[in-house]
C-alpha positions as CSV (number, residue, x, y, z in Angstrom):
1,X,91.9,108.0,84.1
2,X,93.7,106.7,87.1
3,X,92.1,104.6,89.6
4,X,92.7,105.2,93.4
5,X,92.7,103.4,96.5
6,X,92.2,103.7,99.8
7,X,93.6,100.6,101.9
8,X,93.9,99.3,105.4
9,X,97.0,97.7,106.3
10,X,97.4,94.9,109.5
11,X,100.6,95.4,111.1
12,X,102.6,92.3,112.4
13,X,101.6,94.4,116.2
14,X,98.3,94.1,115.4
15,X,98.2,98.0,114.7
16,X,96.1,99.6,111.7
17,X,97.9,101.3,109.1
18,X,95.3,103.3,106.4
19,X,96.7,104.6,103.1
20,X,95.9,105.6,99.5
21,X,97.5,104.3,96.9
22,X,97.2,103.3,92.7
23,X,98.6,99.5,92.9
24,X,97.0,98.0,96.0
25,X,100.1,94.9,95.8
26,X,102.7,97.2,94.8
27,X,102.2,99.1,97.4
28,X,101.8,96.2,100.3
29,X,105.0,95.1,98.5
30,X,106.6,98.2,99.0
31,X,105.4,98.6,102.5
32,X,106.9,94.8,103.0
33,X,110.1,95.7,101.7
34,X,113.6,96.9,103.5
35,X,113.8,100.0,101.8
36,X,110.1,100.9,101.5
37,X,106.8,102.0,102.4
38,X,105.6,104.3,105.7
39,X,108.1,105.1,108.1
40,X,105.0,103.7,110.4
41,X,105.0,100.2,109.1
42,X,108.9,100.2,108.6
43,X,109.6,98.8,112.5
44,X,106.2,96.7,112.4
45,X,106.6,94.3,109.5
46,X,105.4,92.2,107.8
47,X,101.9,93.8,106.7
48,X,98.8,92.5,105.6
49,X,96.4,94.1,103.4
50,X,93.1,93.7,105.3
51,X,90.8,96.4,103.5
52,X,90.9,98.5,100.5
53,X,87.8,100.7,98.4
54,X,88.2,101.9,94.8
55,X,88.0,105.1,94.2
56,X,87.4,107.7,91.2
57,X,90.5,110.1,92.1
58,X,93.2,111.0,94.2
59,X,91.1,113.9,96.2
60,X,88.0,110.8,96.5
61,X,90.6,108.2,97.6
62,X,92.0,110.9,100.5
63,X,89.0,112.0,101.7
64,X,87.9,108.8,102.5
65,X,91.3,108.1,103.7
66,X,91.1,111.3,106.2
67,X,87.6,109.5,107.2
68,X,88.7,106.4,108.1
69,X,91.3,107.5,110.3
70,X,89.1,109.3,112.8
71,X,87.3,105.9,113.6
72,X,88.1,104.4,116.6
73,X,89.6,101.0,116.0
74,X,86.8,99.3,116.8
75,X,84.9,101.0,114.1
76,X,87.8,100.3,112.0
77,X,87.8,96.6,112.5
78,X,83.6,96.6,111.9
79,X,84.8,98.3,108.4
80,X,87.3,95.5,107.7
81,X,84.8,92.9,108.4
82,X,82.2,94.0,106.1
83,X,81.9,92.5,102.4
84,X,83.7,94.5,99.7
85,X,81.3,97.5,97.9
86,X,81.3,99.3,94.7
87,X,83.3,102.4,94.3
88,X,82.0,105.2,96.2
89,X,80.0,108.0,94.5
């Protein structure tokens, strides 16, 4: 079984990029790269990996993807500022 995540990028404009991925620093790598990642973080390089969950699958991990984005970004940053949790149920 594959594990999923769901991950909170920190763009070098201070913007927050959210995504799901399997291989949280492949991913950050890829987003970091020339010829990679979101066409959103392409022009606002480098990123920082600020947040990510674990979860059981890809329909779990884009869920709670979907969720996230319809915080404000306040709410956002609250999320990034707590400690890290268990998976989600």
């Amino acid at each position: 079984m594959c594990e999923w995540f769901v991950y909170i990028l920190k763009c070098s404009d201070d913007s927050l990029y959210t995504g799901v991925t399997t291989d949280l620093e492949r991913r950050t790598k890829e987003h970091n790269s020339p010829s990679g990642g979101a066409r959103y973080t392409r022009s606002r390089r480098p990123v920082e990996l600020v947040y990510s969950e674990r979860c059981n699958n890809r329909s779990m991990a884009c869920g709670r993807e979907y969720r996230i984005k319809q915080l404000t970004r306040a709410q956002k940053q609250l999320l990034i500022a707590q400690p890290p949790t268990a998976s989600l149920p």
